[in-house]
One Martini backbone bead per residue (centre of mass of N, CA, C, O) as a GRO file, in nm:
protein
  227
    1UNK     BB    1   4.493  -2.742  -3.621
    2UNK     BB    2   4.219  -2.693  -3.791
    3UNK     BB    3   4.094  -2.596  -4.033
    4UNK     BB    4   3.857  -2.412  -4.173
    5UNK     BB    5   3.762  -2.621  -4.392
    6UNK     BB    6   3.722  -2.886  -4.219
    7UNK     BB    7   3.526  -2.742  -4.042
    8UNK     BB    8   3.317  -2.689  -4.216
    9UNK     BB    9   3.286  -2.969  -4.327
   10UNK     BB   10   3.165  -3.084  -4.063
   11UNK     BB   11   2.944  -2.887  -4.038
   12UNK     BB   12   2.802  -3.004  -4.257
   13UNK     BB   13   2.763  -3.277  -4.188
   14UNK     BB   14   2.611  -3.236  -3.896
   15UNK     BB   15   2.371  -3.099  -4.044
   16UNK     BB   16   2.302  -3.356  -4.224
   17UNK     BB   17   2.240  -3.534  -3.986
   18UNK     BB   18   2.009  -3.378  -3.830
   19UNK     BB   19   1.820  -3.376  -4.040
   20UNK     BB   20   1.797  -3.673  -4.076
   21UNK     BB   21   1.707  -3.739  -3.767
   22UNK     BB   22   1.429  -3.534  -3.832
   23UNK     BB   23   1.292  -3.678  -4.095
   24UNK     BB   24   1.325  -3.946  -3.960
   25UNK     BB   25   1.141  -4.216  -3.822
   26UNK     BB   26   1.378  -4.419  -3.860
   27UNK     BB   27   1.728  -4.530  -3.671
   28UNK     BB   28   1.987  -4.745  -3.697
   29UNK     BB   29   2.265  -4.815  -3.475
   30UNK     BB   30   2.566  -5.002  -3.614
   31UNK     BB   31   2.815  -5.284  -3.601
   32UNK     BB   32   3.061  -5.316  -3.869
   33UNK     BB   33   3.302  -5.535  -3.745
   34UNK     BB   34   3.403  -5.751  -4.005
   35UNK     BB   35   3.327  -5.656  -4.276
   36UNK     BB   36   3.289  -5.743  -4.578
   37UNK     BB   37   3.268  -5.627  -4.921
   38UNK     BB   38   3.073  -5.840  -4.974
   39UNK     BB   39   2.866  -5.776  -4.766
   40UNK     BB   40   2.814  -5.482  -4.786
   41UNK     BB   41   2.679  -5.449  -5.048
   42UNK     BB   42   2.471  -5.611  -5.035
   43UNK     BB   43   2.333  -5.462  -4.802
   44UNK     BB   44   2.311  -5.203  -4.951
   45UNK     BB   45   2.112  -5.284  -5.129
   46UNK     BB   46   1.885  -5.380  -5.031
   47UNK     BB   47   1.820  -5.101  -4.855
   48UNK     BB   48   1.799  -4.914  -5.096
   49UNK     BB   49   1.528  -5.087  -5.206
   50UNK     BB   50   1.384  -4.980  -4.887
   51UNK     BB   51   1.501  -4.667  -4.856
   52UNK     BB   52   1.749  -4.682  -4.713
   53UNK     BB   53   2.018  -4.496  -4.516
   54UNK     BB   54   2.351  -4.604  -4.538
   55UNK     BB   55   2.645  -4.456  -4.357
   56UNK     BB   56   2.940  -4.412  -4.250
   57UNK     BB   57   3.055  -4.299  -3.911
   58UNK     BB   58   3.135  -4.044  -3.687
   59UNK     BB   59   3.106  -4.027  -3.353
   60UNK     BB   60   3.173  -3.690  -3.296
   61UNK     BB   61   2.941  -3.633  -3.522
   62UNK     BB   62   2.713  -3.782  -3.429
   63UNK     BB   63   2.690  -3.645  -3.126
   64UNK     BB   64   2.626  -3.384  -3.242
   65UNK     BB   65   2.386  -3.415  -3.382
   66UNK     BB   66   2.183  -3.578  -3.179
   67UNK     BB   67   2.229  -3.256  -2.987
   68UNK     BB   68   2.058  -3.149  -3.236
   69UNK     BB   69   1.799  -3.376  -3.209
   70UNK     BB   70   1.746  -3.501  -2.922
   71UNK     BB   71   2.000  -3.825  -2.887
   72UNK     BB   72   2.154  -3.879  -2.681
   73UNK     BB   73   2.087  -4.154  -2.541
   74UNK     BB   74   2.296  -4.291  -2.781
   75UNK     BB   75   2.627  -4.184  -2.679
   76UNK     BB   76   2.711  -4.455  -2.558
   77UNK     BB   77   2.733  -4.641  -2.821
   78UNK     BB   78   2.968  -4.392  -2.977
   79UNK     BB   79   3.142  -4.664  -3.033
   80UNK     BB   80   3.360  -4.760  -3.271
   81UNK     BB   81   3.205  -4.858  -3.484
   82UNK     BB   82   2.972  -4.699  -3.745
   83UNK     BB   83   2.627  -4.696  -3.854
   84UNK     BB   84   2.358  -4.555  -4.043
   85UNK     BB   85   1.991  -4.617  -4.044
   86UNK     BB   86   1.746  -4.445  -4.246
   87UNK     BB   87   1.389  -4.364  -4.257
   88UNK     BB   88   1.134  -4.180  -4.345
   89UNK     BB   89   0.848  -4.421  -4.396
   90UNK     BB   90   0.993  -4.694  -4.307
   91UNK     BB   91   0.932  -4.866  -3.977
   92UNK     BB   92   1.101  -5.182  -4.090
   93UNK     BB   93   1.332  -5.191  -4.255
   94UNK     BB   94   1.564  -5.184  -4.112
   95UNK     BB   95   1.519  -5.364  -3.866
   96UNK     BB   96   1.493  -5.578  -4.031
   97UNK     BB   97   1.754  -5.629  -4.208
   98UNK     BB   98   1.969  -5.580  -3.960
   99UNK     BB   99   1.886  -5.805  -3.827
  100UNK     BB  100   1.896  -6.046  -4.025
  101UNK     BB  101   2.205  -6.006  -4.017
  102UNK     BB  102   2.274  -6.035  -3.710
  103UNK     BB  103   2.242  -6.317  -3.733
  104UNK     BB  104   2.457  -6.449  -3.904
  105UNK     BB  105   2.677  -6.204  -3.797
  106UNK     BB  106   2.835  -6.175  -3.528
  107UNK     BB  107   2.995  -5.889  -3.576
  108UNK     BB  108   2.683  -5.790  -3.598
  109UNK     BB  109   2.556  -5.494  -3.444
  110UNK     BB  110   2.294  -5.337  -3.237
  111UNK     BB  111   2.309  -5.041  -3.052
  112UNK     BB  112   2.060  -4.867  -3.177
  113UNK     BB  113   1.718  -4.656  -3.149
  114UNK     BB  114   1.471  -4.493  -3.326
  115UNK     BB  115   1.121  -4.339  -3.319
  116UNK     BB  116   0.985  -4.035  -3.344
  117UNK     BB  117   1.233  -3.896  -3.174
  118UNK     BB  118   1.295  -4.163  -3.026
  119UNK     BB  119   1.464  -4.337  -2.780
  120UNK     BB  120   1.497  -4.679  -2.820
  121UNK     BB  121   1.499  -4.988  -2.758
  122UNK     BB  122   1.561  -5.284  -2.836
  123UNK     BB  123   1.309  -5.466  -2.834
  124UNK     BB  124   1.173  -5.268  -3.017
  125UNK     BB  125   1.373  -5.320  -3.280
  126UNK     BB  126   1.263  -5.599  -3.286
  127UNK     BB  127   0.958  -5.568  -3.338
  128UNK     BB  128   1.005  -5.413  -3.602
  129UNK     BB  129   1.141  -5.677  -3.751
  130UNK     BB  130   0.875  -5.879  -3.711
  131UNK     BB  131   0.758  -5.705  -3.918
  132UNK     BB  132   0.557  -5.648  -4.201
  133UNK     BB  133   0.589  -5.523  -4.437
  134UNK     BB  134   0.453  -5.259  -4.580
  135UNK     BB  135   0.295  -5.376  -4.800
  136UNK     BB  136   0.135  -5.595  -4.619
  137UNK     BB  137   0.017  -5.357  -4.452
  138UNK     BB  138  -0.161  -5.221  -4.683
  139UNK     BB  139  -0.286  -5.452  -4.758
  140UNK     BB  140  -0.451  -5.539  -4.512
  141UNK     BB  141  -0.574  -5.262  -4.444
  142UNK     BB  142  -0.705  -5.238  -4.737
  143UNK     BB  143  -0.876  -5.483  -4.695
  144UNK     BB  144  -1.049  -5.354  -4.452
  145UNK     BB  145  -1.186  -5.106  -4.648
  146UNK     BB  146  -1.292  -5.311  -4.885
  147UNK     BB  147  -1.522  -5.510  -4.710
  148UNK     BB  148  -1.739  -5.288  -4.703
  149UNK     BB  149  -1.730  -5.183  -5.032
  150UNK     BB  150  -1.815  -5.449  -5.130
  151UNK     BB  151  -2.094  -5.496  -5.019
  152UNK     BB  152  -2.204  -5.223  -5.152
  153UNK     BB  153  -2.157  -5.324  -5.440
  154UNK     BB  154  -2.352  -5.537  -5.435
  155UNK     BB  155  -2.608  -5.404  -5.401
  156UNK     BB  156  -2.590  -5.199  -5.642
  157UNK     BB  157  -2.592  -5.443  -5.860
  158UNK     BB  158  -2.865  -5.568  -5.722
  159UNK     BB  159  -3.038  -5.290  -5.845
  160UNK     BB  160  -2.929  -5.308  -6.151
  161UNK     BB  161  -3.083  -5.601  -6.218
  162UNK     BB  162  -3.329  -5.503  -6.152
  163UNK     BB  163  -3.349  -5.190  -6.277
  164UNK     BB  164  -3.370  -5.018  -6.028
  165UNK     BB  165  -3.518  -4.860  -5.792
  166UNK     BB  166  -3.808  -4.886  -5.891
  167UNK     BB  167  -3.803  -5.224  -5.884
  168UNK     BB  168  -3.806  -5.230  -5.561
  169UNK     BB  169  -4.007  -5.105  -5.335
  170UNK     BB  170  -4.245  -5.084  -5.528
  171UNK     BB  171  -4.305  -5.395  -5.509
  172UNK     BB  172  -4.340  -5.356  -5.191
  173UNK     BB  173  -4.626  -5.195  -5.213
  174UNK     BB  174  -4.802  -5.349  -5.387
  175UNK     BB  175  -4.846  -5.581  -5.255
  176UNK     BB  176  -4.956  -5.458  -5.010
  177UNK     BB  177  -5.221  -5.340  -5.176
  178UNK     BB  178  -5.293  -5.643  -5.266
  179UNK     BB  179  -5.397  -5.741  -4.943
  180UNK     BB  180  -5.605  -5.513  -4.871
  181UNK     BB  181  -5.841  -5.603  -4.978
  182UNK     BB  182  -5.860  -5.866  -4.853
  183UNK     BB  183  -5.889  -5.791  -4.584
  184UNK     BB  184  -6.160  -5.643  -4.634
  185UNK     BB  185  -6.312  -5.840  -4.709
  186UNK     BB  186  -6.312  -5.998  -4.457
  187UNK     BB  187  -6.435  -5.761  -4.309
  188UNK     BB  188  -6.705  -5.787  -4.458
  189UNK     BB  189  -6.776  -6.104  -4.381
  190UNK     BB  190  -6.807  -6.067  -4.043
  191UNK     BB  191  -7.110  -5.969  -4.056
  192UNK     BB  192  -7.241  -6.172  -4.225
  193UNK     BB  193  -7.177  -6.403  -3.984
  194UNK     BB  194  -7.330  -6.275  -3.766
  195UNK     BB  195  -7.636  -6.226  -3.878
  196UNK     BB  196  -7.628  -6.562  -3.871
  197UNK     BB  197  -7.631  -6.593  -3.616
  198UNK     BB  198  -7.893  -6.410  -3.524
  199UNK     BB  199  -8.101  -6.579  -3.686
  200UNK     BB  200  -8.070  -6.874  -3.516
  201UNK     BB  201  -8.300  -6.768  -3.293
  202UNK     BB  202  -8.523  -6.729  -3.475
  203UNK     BB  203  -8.573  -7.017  -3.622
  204UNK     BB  204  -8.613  -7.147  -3.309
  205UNK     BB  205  -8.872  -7.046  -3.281
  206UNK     BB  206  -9.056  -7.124  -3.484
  207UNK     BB  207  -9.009  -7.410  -3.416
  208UNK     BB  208  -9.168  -7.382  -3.107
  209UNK     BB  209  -9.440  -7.270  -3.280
  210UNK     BB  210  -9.564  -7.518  -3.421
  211UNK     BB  211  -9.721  -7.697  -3.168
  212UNK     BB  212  -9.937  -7.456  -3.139
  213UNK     BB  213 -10.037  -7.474  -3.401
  214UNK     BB  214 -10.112  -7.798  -3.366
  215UNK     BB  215 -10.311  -7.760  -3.126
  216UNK     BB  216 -10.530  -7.605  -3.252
  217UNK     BB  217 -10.617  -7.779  -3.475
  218UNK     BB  218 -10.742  -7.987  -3.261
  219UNK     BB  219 -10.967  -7.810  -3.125
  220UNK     BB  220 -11.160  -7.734  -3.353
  221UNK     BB  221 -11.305  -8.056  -3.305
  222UNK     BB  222 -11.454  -7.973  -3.036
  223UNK     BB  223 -11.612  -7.768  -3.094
  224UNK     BB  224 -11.758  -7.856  -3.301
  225UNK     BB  225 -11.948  -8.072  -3.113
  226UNK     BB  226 -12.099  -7.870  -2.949
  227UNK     BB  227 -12.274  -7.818  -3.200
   0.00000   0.00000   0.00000
C-alpha cells in the first residue's frame, strides 16, 4: 500500500493536470512509442517555442484529472504510452505541430484531443492541424480591420491637402452660388423674349394698314376734278 507522501504527491499531480485541462484551450492525447530521445528532444523545443506545454503522463492519473475536467470521453484512449500537448491561447499549434510529427514518424500517432472543454473528435483535430499558423490568422484578422481604416486614412489626407474641411465644401457653395445668377439672369431674359413675341402682330398690323392709307391717297384726285 503507497504510503501517504505517494499519495499526497499522486494527489498534487492529478489537481495540476486538471486545472491545465481546464485553464487549456486546446489539448492532444498521444502515443509516443518508439520515439528516440533525439526526436523528443527536437519535437519539445519546437511545442515549447509555440506556447505548448508537452509533457509525458501516466494514464491512471490522467483518467483521474480528466474526471475532474469533465473529459471522460478521452479515458478509453489512455492505454499504453502517453503524452499530454496543451495549449492556453493558440487553437493550431499543438494539433498542426504533432500531426506533422506523425506524418513522418509511423510509430507516432495522435489519440484524442479537447477544444475549449469539449472531447473532439480526430477530424477536427486534423483540421485544426490544417489552420494557419495564430500570427498568419491575426495578420489576416488585422488585414481585414485596416482596409476600412485605410480607406478613412485616405480621405482625411486628401481634406488635409486641400487645406482642411473649409476649403473643401465651401467651394462647392460658392460654385452653386455663382450659377444662381446666370439662372436668374436667363429667367429675366425670358419675358423680355415673350414682349417681342407679342410685338410681332402689331407690327403685322401696321403693315395691313399701309394699302389703306395708300387707297385714300388715290381717291383725293377724284374727289378733287369733282370740283
Amino acid at each position: 500500500m503507497p504510503s501517504k507522501s505517494v499519495l499526497e504527491a499522486k494527489q498534487a499531480i492529478v489537481a495540476e493536470l486538471s486545472e491545465r485541462l481546464k485553464a487549456s484551450c486546446v489539448g492532444v492525447v498521444v502515443s509516443y512509442k518508439g520515439i528516440n530521445v533525439e526526436d523528443d528532444t527536437k519535437l519539445r523545443k519546437e511545442l515549447r517555442e509555440n506556447g505548448v506545454n508537452y509533457t509525458v503522463v501516466k494514464n491512471t492519473l490522467l483518467r483521474r484529472a480528466t474526471a475532474e475536467a469533465g473529459l471522460t470521453e478521452m479515458d478509453d484512449v489512455l492505454v499504453g504510452s502517453t503524452a499530454l500537448a496543451t495549449s492556453d491561447d493558440d487553437y493550431t499549434a499543438a494539433a498542426r505541430i504533432l500531426a506533422n510529427y506523425a506524418k513522418k514518424n509511423d510509430f507516432f500517432e495522435i489519440k484524442a484531443g479537447y477544444m475549449d472543454g469539449a472531447v473532439v473528435d480526430l477530424d477536427t483535430i486534423d483540421h485544426l492541424a490544417k489552420l494557419p499558423t495564430r500570427e498568419v490568422l491575426l495578420a489576416n484578422v488585422l488585414g481585414a480591420f485596416q482596409a476600412p481604416i485605410a480607406s478613412f486614412a485616405r480621405a482625411v489626407q486628401a481634406i488635409v491637402d486641400k487645406g482642411g474641411v473649409e476649403n473643401c465644401e465651401p467651394a462647392q457653395k460658392e460654385d452653386t452660388a455663382e450659377e444662381a445668377p446666370a439662372e436668374e439672369a436667363k429667367a429675366e431674359e425670358a419675358p423680355a423674349e415673350e414682349a417681342k413675341t407679342e410685338e410681332a402682330p402689331a407690327e403685322e398690323a401696321k403693315a395691313e394698314e399701309a394699302p389703306a392709307e395708300e387707297a385714300k391717297a388715290e381717291e383725293a384726285p377724284a374727289e378733287e376734278a369733282k370740283e
